[in-house]
C-alpha positions as CSV (number, residue, x, y, z in Angstrom):
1,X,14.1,-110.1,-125.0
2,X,15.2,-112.3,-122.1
3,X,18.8,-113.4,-121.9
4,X,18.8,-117.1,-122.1
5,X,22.1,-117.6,-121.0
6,X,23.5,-120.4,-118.2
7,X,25.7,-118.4,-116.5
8,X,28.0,-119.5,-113.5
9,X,25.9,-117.6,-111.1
10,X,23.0,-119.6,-112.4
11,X,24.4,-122.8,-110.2
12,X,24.3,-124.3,-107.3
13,X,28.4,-125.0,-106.7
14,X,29.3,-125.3,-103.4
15,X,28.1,-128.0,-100.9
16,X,26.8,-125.9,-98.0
17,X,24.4,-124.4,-101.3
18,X,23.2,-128.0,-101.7
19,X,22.8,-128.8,-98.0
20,X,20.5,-125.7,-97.5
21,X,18.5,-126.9,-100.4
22,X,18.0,-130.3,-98.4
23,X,17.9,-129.4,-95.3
24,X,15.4,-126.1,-96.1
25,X,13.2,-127.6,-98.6
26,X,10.2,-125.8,-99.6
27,X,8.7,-127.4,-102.9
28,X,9.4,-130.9,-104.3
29,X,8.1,-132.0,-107.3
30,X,9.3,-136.0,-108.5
31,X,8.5,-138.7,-111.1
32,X,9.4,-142.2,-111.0
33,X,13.1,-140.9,-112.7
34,X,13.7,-137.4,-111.3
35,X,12.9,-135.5,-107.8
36,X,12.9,-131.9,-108.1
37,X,13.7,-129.7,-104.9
38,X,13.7,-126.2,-104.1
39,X,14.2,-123.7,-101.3
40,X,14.4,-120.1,-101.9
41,X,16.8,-117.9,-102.0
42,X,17.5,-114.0,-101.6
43,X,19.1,-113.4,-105.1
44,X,16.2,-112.8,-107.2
45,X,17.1,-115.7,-109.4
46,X,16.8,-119.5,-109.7
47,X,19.6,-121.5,-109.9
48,X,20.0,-125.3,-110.1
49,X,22.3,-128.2,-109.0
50,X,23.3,-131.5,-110.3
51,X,22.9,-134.6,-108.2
52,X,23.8,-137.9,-110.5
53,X,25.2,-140.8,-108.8
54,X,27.0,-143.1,-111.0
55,X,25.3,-146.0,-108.7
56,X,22.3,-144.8,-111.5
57,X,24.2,-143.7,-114.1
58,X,27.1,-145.6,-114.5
59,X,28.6,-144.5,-117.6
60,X,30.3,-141.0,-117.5
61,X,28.1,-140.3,-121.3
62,X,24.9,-141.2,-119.5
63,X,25.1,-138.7,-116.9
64,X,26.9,-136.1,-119.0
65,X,23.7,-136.5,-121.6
66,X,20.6,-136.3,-118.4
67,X,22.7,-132.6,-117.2
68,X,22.7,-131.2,-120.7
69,X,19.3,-132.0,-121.2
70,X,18.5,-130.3,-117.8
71,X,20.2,-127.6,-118.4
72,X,19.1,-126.6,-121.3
73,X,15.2,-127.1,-120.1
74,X,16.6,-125.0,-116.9
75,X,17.8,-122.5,-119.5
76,X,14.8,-122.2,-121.1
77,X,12.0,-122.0,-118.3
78,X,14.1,-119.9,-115.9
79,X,12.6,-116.7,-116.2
80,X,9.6,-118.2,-115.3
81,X,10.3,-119.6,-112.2
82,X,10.6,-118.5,-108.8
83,X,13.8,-117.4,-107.1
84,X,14.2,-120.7,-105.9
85,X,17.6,-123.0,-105.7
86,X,16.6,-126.8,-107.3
87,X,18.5,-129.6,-106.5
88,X,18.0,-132.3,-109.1
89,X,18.3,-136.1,-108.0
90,X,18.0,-139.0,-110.7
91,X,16.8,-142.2,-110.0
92,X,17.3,-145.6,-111.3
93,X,15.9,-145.8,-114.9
94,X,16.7,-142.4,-116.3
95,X,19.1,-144.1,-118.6
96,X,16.1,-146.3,-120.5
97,X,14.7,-142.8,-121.3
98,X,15.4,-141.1,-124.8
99,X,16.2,-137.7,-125.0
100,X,12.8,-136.8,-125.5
101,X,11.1,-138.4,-122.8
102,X,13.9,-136.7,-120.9
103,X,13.0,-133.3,-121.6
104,X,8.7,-133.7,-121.5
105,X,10.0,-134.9,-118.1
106,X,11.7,-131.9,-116.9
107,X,9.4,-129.6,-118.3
108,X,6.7,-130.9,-117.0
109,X,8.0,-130.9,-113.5
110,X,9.2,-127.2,-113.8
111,X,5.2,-126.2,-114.9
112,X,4.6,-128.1,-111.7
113,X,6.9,-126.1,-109.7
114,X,5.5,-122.7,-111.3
115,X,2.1,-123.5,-110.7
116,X,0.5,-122.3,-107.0
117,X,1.8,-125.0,-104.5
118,X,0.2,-126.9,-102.7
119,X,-3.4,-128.7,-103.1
120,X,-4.7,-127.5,-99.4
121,X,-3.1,-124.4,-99.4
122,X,-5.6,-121.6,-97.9
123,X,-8.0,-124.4,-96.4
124,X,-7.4,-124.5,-92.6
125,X,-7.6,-128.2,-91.0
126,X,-10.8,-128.9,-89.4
127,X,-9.9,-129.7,-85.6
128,X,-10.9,-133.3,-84.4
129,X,-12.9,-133.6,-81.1
């Protein structure tokens, strides 16, 4: 059975972690209240990071409420992503969502992101004359 734990080494902590992750971007997946992004990493296991300004959540609840939810989806789906680190950014609106709509959200982007990538991958560009 798989551990569903949320271990410390299952974060992203540090800010040069985060930079690489933005500056080394491999997948992104977004919807109008979240963007998703990933870059991988050596360690054979995903790990995510928190990016919730209080310019869109202003209240200290309302962000504490969109990470639990997030990491609890995270909990739950990592063993069946990649050995990527994902960086997620809310945008404005999140707080209108219920919990619900919250975590159909997530989810859905983390199918997304375990899904093969890419809609043109293996078709080579036709050259223009």
């Amino acid at each position: 059975m798989p551990d569903h734990c949320f271990r410390k080494d299952l974060r992203l902590l540090k800010p040069a972690e985060f930079k690489r992750v933005f500056d080394n971007t491999a997948l992104r997946g977004s919807t109008p209240h979240l963007l998703v992004l990933a870059a991988p990493n050596e360690l054979n296991r995903p790990r995510v990071g928190f990016v919730l300004a209080k310019k869109q959540l202003k209240l200290a609840v309302d962000r504490n409420r969109v990470k639990r939810l997030i990491r609890e989806s995270f909990r739950l789906h990592q063993h069946d992503l990649a050995s990527h680190d994902f960086v997620i950014l809310a945008r404005s609106g999140i707080v209108q969502l219920d919990n619900d709509q919250i975590r159909e959200m997530i989810d859905s982007l983390w199918f997304r992101l375990k899904k093969p990538h890419g809609k043109h991958q293996g078709r080579k560009r036709k050259s223009r004359r």
